[in-house]
N, C-alpha and C positions, 0 to 999 in steps of 0.2 A: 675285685675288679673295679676299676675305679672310671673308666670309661665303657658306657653300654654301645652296642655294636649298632646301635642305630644312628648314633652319634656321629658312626664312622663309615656311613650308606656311601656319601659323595665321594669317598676317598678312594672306595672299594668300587664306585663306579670309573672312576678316573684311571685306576689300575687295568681295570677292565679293558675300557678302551686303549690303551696306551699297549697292553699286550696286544690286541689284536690287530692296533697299528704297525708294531714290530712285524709278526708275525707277518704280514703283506709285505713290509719291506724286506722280510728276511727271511723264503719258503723255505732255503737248504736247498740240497743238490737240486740241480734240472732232473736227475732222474734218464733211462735210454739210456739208448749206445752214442759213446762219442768218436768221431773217426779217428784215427790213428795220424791222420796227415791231411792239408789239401794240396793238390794238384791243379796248378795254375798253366792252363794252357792255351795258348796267344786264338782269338777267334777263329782269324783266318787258316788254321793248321786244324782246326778241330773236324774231327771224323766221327763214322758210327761208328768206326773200329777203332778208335782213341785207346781205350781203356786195355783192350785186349794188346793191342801194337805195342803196349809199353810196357804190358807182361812181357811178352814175348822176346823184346829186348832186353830188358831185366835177367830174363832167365838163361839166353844167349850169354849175355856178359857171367852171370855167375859160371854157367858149365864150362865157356873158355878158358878163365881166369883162376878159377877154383874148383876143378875137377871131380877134388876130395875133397873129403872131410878134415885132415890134415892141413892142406893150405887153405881150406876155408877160415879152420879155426884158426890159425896164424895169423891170416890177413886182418881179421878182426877182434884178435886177440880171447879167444874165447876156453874155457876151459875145456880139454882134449875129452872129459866124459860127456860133456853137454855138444860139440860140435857137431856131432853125427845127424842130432835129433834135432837141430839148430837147423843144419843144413837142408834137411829132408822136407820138415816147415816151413823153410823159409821157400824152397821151390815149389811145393803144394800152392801156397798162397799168392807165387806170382800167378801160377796157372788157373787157380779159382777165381783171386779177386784180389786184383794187382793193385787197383786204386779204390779206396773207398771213399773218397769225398774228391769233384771234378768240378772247377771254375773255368769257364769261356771266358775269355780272360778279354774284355773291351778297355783295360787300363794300363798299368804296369808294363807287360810284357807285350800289348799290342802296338806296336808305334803310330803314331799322328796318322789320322784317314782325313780326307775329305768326308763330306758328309756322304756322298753318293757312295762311295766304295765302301763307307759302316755301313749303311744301310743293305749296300748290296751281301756284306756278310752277316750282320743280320741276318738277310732270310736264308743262307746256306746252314746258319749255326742252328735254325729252327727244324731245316730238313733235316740234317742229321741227328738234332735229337729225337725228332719223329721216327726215325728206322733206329735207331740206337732204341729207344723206347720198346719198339714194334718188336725187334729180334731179342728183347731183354737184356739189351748189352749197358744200358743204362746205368752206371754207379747209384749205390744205395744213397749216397747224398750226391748232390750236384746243383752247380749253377751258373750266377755270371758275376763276372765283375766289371762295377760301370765305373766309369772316370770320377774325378774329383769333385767334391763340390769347394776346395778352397782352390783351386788352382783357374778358376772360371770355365769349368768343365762340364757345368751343373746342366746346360741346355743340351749338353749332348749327351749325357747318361741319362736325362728322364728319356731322351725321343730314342735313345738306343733299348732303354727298358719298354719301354711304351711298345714300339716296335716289335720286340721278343716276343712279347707273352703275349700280346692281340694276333700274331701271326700262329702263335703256338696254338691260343684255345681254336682258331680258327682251321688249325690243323689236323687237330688231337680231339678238339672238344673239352680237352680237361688238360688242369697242370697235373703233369707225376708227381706221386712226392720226392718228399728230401729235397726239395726245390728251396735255395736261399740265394739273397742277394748281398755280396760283397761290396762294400764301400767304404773307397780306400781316405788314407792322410785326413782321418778328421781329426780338427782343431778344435772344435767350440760344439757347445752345446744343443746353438743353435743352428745351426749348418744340420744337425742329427733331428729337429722337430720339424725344421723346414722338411724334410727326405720322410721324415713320417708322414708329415700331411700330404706331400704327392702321393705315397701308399694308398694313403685315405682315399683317394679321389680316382686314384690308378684301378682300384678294386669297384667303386663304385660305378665306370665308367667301361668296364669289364664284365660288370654282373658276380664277381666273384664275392666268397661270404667275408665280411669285417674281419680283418685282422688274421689273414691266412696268409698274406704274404709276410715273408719273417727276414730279419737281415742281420749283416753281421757289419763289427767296425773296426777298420786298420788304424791302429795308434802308433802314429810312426814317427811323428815331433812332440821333444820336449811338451810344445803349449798344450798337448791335448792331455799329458798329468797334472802339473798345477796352470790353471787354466786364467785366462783375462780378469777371472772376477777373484780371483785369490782363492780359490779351494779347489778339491780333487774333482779335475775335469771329467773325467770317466765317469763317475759319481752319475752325473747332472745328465751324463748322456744317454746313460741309461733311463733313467724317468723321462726325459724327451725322449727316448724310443718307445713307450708306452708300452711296453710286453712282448714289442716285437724281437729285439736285439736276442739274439740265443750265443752269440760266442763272439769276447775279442779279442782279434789279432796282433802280435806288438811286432814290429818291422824294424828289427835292429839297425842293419844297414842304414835307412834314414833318419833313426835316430840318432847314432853315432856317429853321422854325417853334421847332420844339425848341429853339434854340439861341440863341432871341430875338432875331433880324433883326428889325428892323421891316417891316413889310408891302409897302412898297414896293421893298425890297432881298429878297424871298423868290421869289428868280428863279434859273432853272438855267444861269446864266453868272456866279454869283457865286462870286470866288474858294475861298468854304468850300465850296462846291460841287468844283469843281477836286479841292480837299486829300482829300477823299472821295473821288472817282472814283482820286485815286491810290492809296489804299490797298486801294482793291477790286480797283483791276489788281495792285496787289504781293500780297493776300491769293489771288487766282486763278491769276494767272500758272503756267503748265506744266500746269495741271491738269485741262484741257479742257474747263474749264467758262465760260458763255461773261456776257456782263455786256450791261443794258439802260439806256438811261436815262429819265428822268421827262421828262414833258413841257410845252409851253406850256400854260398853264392860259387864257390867250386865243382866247376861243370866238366866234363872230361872232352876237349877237342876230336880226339881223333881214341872211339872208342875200342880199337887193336893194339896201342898203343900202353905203355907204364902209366900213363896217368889215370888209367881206371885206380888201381889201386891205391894210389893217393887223395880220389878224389873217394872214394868210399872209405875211408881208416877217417877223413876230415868228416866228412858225413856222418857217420857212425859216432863220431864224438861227438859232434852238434846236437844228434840225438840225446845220447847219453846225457848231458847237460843238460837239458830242457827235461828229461824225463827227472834228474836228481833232483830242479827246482820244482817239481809236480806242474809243470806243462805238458800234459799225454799226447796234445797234438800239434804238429810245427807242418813246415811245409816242405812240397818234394819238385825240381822242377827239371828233372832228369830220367828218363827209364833208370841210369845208374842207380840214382839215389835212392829207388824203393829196394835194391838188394840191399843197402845199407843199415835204409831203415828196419825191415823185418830182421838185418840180424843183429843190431843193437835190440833192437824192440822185444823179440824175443829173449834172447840172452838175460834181458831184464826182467821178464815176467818168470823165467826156468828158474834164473839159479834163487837157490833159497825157495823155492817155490813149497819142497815138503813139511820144513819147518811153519811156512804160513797157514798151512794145511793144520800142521797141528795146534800151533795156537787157536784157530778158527773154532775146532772140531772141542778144546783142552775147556773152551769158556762156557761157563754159563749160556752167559747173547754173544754171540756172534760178533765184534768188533766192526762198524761200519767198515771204515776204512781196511781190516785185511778182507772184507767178501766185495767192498767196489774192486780192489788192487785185482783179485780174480777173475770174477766178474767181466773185468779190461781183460786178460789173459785169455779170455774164454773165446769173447768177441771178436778179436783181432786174429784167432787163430794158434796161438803160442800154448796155448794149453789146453786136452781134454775136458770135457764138459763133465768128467768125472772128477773133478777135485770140487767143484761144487756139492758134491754128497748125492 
């Protein structure tokens, strides 16, 4: 041995360090349940009885449209031995827990207010989550989405947040959990450190503990993957979010807008689509942060009518696709579209489901990823908590 190991103290300290600096930047999964979907819905529409109304119409359209098991499995293309048990689940879970992640939606879907008439919903959207709360009608995740800050929106999403949560603690005394803040079309890095330091200041200002409020971010242009300064924008926005960011969202639609598709190619199965989703998984990967996708933008007018079932087979496939690229959660902005989603959703967790059973059970350890793929199954509802052993 021609080199003694003291020789080589500095080297073995430098490794040292250099591992436990990965190791920070790269925890591995977040760990928890992640929802299945969110549900975006415009402020001024939002109720204590939100979440349950759009079971209810969900479940309406299924028993109208698909009576049986037969045209269920039809409509959604499902194999004839899994439909039955497809069907029975998928109506269970509109009636237990129709929506599991719930946005008051102050951006996107809310059109232009004067300040008085946000503010005035504002405190509606406060009372009703107070008795939504009270009666435990509450989604297990839920929150809000505030305006832009690249579109010069930033003075009315702080005073709309601001507004929220001092009316909320002042109502409640405490935030419930699963409380997160959406914030859409970020571009830059810095747009995401500014929105952190009002966090900072918003909690402080609040009495609430450091770094309890947590948020998420819509990636909806081009500039916000390779970014102003030449590298992976998402990258940079996540460290300007300090710990807070737990999941982001990619907003096909205005991406593929951006990018000049023509209108009829501005779908979330288009390859540019794809090319995105994989640099969000290479920009998140090990980081525990977890990714959503954008949704059908096919809404059914006139719910008696043939378009239900065209708008749930396009739905359903939207699904499909985002769950093939390992996106678990995309968005729903339809009562229609949670029958859709539960029976793609399911149907994906069922079939094949024995076989992952026996790999699980055949191995030595246990394969992360077939007891997370369960695990999801478990969660969501698609599968007995007996394939877990």
């Amino acid at each position: 041995m021609n080199l003694s190991l003291s020789k080589t103290d500095d080297l073995a300290e430098r490794a040292n360090a250099l591992a436990a600096d990965l190791a920070s930047q790269f925890p591995g999964p977040s760990g928890g349940r992640q929802p299945v979907h969110t549900v975006f819905v415009p402020a001024d529409r939002f109720s204590q009885s939100t979440a349950a109304d759009w079971g209810e119409r969900a479940l309406r359209l299924l028993n109208k449209h698909t009576p049986g098991d037969g045209s269920f499995g039809t409509t959604f293309d499902l194999d004839p031995a899994l439909a039955g048990t497809i069907r029975s689940r998928v109506a269970a879970k509109l009636a237990r827990e129709p929506i599991e992640d719930l946005r008051i939606d102050f951006a996107g879907g809310y059109a232009a207010r004067d300040d008085a008439e946000e503010d005035d919903h504002v405190a509606q959207a406060v009372e009703a989550v107070a008795a939504s709360y009270g009666a435990q009608q509450l989604p297990h995740f839920w929150g809000v989405r505030v305006r832009s800050f690249s579109g010069g929106g930033h003075e009315r999403a702080m005073r709309t947040l601001d507004g929220f949560l001092t009316s909320l603690r002042d109502r409640l005394g405490r935030l419930p959990g699963g409380f997160t803040i959406t914030l859409p079309d970020v571009m830059a890095a810095e747009q995401v450190a500014v929105f952190t330091e009002y966090l900072d200041r918003l909690e402080a200002a609040l009495g609430l503990p450091g770094g309890v409020l947590h948020f998420e971010i819509q990636v909806d242009l081009p500039e916000a993957l390779a970014d102003h300064r030449g590298g992976l924008g998402v990258r940079r926005m996540l460290t300007a979010g300090q710990g807070r960011i737990g999941t982001v969202h990619f907003g096909a639609a205005s991406y593929t807008a951006a990018l000049g598709l023509p209108h009829e190619q501005q779908r979330l199965d288009h390859p540019v689509c794809d090319f995105a989703r994989h640099i969000l998984q290479t920009s998140v990967s090990g980081r525990g942060i977890r990714l959503a996708d954008g949704p059908s933008h096919l809404v059914p007018r006139d719910e008696g009518s043939d378009e239900i079932a065209a708008c749930w087979q396009a739905h359903a496939a939207g699904v499909r696709h985002s769950l093939a690229h390992g996106f678990y959660q995309s968005w729903d902005l339809h009562p229609a579209h949670l029958t859709a989603r539960y029976a793609a959703l399911f149907d994906f967790h069922l079939t094949g489901v024995e076989a992952t059973v026996g790999k699980v059970k055949a191995a030595p350890t246990a394969p992360p990823h077939l007891l997370e793929r369960l695990r999801r199954g478990v969660a969501c509802g698609a599968l007995d908590e007996s394939v877990l052993g």
